[in-house]
C-alpha positions in Angstrom: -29.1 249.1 -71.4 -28.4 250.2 -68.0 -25.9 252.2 -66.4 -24.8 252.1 -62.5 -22.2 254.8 -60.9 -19.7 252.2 -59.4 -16.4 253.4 -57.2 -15.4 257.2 -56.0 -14.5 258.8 -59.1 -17.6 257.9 -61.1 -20.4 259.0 -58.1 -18.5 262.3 -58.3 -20.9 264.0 -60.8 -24.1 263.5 -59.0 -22.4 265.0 -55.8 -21.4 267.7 -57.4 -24.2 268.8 -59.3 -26.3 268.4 -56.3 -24.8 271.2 -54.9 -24.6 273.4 -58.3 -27.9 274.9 -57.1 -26.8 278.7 -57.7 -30.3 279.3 -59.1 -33.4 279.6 -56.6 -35.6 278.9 -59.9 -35.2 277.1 -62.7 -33.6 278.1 -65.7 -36.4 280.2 -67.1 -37.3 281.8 -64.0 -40.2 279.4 -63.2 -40.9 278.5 -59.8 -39.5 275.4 -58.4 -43.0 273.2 -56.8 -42.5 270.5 -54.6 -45.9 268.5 -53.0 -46.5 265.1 -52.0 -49.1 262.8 -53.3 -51.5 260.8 -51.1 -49.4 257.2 -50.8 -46.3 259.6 -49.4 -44.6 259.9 -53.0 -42.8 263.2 -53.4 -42.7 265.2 -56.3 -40.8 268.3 -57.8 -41.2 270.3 -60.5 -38.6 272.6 -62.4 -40.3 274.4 -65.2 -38.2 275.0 -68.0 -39.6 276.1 -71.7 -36.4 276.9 -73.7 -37.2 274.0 -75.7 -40.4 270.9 -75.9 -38.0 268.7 -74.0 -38.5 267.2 -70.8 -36.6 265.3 -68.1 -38.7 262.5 -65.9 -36.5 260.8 -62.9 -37.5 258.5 -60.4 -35.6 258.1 -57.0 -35.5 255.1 -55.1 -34.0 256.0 -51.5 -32.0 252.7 -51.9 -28.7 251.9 -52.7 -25.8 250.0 -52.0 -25.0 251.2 -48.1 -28.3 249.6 -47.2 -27.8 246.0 -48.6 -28.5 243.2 -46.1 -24.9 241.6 -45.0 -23.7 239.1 -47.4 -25.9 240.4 -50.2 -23.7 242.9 -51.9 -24.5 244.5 -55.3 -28.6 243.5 -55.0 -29.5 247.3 -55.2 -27.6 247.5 -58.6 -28.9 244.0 -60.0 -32.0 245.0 -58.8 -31.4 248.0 -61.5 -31.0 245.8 -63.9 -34.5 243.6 -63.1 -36.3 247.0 -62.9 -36.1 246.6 -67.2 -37.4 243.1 -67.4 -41.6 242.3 -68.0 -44.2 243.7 -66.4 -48.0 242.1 -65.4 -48.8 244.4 -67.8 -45.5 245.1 -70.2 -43.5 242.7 -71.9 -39.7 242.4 -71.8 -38.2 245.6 -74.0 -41.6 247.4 -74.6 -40.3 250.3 -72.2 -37.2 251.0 -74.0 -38.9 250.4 -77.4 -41.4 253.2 -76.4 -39.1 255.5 -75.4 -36.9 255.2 -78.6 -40.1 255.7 -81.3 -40.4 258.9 -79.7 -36.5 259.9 -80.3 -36.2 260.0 -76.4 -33.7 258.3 -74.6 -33.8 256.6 -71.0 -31.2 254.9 -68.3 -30.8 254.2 -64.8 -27.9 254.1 -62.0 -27.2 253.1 -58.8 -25.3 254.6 -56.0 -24.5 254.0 -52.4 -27.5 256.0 -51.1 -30.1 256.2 -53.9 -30.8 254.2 -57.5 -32.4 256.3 -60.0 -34.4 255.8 -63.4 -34.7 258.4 -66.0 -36.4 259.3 -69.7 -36.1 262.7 -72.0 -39.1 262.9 -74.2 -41.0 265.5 -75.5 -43.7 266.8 -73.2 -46.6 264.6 -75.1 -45.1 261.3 -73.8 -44.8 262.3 -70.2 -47.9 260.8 -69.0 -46.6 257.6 -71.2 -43.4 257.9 -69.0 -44.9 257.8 -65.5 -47.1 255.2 -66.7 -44.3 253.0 -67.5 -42.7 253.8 -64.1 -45.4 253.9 -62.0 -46.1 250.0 -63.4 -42.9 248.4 -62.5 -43.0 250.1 -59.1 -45.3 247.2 -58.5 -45.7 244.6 -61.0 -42.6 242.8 -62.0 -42.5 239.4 -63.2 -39.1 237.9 -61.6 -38.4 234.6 -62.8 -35.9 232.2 -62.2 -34.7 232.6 -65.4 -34.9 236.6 -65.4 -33.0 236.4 -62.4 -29.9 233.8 -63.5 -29.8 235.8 -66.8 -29.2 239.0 -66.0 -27.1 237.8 -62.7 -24.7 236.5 -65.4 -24.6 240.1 -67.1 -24.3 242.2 -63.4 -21.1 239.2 -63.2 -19.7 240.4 -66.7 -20.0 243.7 -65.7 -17.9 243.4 -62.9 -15.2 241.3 -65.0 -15.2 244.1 -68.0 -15.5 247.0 -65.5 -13.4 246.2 -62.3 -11.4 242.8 -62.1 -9.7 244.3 -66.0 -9.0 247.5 -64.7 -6.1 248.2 -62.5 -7.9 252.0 -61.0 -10.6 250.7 -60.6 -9.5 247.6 -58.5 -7.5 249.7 -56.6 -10.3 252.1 -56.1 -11.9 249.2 -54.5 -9.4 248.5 -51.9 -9.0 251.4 -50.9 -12.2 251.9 -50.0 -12.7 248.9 -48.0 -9.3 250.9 -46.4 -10.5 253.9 -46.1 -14.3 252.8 -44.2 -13.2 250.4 -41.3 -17.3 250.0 -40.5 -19.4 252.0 -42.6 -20.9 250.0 -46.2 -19.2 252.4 -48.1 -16.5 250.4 -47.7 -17.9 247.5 -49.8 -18.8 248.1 -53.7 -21.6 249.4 -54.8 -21.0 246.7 -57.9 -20.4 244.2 -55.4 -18.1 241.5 -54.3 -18.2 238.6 -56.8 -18.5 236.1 -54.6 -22.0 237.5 -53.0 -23.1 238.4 -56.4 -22.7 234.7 -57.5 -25.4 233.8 -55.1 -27.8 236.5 -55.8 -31.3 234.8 -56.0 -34.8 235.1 -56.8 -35.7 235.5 -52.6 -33.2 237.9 -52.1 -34.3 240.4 -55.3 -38.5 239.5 -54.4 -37.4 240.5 -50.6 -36.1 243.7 -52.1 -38.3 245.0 -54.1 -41.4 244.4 -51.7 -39.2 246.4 -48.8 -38.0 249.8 -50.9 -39.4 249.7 -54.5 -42.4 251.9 -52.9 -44.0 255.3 -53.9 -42.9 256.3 -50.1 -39.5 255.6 -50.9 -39.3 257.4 -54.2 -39.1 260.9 -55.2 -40.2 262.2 -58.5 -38.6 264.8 -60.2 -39.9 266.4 -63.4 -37.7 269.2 -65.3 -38.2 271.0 -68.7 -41.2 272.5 -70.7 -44.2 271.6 -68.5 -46.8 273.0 -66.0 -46.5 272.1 -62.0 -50.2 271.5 -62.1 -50.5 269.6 -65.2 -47.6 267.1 -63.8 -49.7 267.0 -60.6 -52.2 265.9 -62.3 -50.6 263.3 -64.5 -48.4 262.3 -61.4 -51.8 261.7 -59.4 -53.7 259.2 -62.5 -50.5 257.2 -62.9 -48.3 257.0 -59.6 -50.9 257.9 -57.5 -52.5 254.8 -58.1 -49.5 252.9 -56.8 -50.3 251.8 -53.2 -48.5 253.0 -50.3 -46.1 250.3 -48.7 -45.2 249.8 -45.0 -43.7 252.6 -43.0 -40.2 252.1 -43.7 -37.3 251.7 -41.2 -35.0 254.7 -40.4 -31.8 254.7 -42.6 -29.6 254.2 -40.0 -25.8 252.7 -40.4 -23.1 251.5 -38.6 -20.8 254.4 -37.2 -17.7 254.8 -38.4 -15.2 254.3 -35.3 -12.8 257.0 -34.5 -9.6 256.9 -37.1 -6.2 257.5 -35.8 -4.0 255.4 -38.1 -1.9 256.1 -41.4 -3.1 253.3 -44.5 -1.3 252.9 -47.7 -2.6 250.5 -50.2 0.0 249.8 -53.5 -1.2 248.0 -56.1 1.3 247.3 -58.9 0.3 246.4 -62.5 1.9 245.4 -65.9 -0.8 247.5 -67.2 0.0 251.0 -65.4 2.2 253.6 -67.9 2.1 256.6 -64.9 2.1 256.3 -61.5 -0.3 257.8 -59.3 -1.4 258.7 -55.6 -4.4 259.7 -53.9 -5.3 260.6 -50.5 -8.4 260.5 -48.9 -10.0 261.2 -45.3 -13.4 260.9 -43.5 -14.9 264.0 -43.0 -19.1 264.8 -42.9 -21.2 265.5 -45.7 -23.5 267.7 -46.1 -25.9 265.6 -44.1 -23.9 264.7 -41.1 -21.9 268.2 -40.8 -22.3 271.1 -38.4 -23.6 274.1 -39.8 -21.6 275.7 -42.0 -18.6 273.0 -41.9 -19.5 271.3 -45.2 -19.7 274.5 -47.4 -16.4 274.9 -45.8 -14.8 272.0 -47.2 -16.3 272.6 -50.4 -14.6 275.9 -50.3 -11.3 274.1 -49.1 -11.4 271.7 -51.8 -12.0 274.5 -54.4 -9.3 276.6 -53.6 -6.6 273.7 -53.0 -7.5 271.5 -56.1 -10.9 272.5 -58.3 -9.6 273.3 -61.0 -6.5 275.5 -63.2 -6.4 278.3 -60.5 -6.2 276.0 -57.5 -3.3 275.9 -55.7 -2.1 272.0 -56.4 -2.6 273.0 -59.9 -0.9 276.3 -60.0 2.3 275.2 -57.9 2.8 271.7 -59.2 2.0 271.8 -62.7 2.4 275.4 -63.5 5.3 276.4 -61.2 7.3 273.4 -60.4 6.2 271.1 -63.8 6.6 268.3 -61.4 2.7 266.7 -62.0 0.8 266.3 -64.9 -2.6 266.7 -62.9 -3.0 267.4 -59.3 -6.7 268.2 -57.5 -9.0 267.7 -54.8 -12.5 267.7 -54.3 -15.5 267.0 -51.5 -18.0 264.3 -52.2 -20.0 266.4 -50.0 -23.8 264.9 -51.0 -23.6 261.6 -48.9 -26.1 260.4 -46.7 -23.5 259.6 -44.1 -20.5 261.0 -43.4 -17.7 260.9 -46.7 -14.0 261.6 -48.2 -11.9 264.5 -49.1 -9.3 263.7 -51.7 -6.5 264.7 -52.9 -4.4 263.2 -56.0 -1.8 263.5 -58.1 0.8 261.8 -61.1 3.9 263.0 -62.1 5.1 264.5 -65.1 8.2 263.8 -67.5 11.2 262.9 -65.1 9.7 263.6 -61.9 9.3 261.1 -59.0 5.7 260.2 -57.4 7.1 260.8 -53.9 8.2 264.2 -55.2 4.5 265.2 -56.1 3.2 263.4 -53.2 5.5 266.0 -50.9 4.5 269.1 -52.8 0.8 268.1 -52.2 1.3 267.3 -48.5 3.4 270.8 -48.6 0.5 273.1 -50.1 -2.3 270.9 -47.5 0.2 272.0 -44.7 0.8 275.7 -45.8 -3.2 276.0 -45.6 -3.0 274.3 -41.8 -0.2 276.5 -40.8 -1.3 280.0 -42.7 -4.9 279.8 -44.0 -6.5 281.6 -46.8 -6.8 285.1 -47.5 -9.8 286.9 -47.9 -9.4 287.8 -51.7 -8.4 283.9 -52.1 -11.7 282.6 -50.6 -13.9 285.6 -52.2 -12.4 284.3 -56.3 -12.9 280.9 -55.0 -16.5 281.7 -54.1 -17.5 283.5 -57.2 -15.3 281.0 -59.5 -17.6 277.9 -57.3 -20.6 279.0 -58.0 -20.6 280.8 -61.5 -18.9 277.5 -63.0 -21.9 275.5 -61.0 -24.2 278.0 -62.5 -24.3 276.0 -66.0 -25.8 273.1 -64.5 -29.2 275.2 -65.0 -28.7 274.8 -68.7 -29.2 271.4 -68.4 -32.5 269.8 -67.1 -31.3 266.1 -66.4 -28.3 268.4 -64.7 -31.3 270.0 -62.8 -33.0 267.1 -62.5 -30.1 265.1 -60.6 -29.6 268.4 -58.3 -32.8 268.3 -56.8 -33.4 264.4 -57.1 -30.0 263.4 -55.1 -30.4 266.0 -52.4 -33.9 265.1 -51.7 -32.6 261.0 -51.9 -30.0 262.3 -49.2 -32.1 263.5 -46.7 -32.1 267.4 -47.7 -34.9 269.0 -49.2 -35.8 271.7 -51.6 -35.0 274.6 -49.2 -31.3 272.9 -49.0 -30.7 273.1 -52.6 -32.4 276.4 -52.7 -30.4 278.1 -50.4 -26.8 276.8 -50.9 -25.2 279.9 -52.9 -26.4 282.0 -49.5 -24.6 279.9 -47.3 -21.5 279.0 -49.7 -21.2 282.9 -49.4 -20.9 283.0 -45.6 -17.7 281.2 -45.3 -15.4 283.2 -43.9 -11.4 281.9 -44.2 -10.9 281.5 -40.4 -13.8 278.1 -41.4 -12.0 276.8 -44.2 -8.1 276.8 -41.9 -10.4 274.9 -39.5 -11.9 272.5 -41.4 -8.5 271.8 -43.1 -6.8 271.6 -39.0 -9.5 269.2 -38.2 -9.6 267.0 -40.8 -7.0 266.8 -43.3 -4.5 265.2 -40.7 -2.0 262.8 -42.3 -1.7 260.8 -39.3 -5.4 260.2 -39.8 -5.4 259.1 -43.7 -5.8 256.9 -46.3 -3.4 256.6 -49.5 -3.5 254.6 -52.4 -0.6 254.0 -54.6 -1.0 252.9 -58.4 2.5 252.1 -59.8 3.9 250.3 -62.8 5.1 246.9 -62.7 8.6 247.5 -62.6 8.3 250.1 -59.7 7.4 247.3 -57.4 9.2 248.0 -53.8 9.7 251.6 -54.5 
């Protein structure tokens, strides 16, 4: 059964774990390798030998922003074909495999990468890349693989967006939010594309990006750099290279200089809600130095029980029952900075709304102190710090980085720069960007709150 990372909140986990890279090394203090085989496939290593586990993830540098128009949600249904027979596997022999062995394995798409994954124990490794390195290639897509599981990616969208009032607002906000730029368009899809999803379109994609030149392999827990090199090199190294493929480039997102509000009112909705988002870069797209400062920003106004939202809203005033921000910062293009909010007991949404745009504001007008950014900094990175107990956490650092144009080095050296910030950075990057004029906010409000 496969998974895929649809909408803003959900793609949260990979961004931020791609930038919990406190450690320079892995967990047990081995040394992080990175090398490329000979058909252009790249390959890291994170040795970790706390326990005869480990963590094998492949990295396709496809995902839904780099769909051909009018063929949204092919890079997740592709996912889901990625699971069918094999020239040389049949239908379910994969996952049967993999569960024998007690290990476990999954798969998820996102706007800028899709990704497949097995924990194992160390002896089934070479099994593993086996498995992978054959449907790289040798698929069998049918026309009846192909209507079948189109009719499951069309249930999924039914049981997972179209019944659920966030998550169709999520949606249109979205497609608010990104006036050019695919990440305006789900990475689910629209229903009406998906319907006419075909065998062409999924042979078409697979032959352009389901290529050892556009993956990246990433191998964490209890094994040797060299012996992976080896295994990588007898099973994926077999895999030919494909054509050169195109630069990953986009449209460009026009300048924004207009308020949007999107309201969605539901039968279904207990508590009302808010959020507010702007474009801003991602790591990928920002000047140096401006990215680590929005992390920073969103840290200290909403990451967690210290932040200021969190403090003044629901400790001091008791007006909101949660209140936060946070940086999708690990995009390929530019992305959003978000801030939300519901309220609590008697309060009034527009009430919590106010106090957020208040503390946003006070930041704008007075920045941060020193002492401020310095607990922010420390609290940031120690809390990242536990992803390193955690290979597929390890594993998904390195592998969404490198499927976002960074590399090793970026992950590597992260903490050093996070520490540089200084607090005169984090006013600007609040000045420049977080400008209500310039933003996007979505409303979700109970029925009977209609015209309020």
């Amino acid at each position: 059964m496969t998974s895929t990372r649809i909408g803003l909140r959900a793609a949260l986990l990979v961004g931020a774990l791609a930038l919990a890279a406190a450690p320079v090394r892995a967990a047990d203090d081995g040394e992080v390798k990175d090398f490329l085989l000979d058909n252009g496939m790249e390959v890291v290593v994170i040795p970790d030998h706390r326990a005869p586990i480990v963590t094998h993830m492949v990295w396709y540098k496809i995902g839904s922003a780099d769909e051909p128009p009018g063929k949204s949600g092919i890079a997740h249904f592709f996912e889901h074909l990625m699971f069918k027979a094999t020239a040389n596997h049949a239908a379910g022999e994969f996952d049967r495999a993999v569960s024998e062995i007690g290990g476990s394995n999954n798969a998820f798409t996102s706007y800028d990468y899709t990704a497949f994954h097995e924990t194992v124990p160390p002896s089934a490794l070479e099994q593993m890349m086996g498995f992978e390195a054959d449907r790289m290639r040798n698929l069998i897509l049918t026309d009846d693989v192909i209507k079948t599981e189109r009719d499951v990616i069309l249930e999924e969208r039914r049981s997972r967006i179209d019944s659920d009032p966030q998550a169709v607002l999520d949606e249109e906000v979205d497609a608010t939010l990104w006036q050019n730029q695919p990440y305006r368009i789900p990475v689910i899809g629209w229903m009406q594309e998906m319907q006419q999803l075909n065998r062409p379109d999924a042979k078409a994609f697979y032959d352009n990006y389901y290529r050892p030149n556009n993956a990246v392999l990433v191998v964490a827990g209890d094994v040797d750099p060299d012996t992976v090199k080896a295994m990588a090199e007898r099973t994926y190294g077999k895999v030919a290279r494909g054509p050169d493929l195109r630069p990953r480039i986009r449209p460009v997102e026009p300048e924004q200089n207009t308020k949007r509000t999107v309201t969605l009112t539901d039968a279904r909705v207990s508590v009302p809600s808010f959020s507010t988002q702007w474009v801003v870069p991602s790591y990928h797209t920002a000047k140096p130095g401006e990215a680590e400062a929005l992390d920073l920003l969103a840290e200290i106004l909403g990451g967690g029980n210290r932040s200021r939202l969190y403090q003044e809203l629901v400790v001091k005033q008791g007006i909101a029952s949660d209140a936060a921000a946070y940086f999708q910062g690990t995009m390929l293009d530019d992305t959003n900075f978000t801030v939300y909010g519901a309220p609590r007991g008697d309060a009034k949404l527009a009430d919590v709304e106010a106090a957020v745009d208040a503390e946003i504001a006070r930041i704008i007008k007075d920045g941060v102190s020193d002492g401020e950014l310095e607990r922010a900094k420390t609290r940031y990175v120690r809390s990242m710090i536990f992803a390193r107990d955690k290979q597929d956490d390890m594993a998904n650092m390195f592998g969404s980085t490198l499927a976002t144009g960074g590399n090793v080095k970026d992950v590597e050296e992260w903490p050093d720069r996070i520490r540089k910030v200084t607090a005169d950075e984090v006013k600007a990057v609040a000045a420049r960007y977080l400008v209500l004029d310039r933003s996007t906010t979505g409303y979700l409000l109970p029925q009977q709150q209609a015209g309020n």
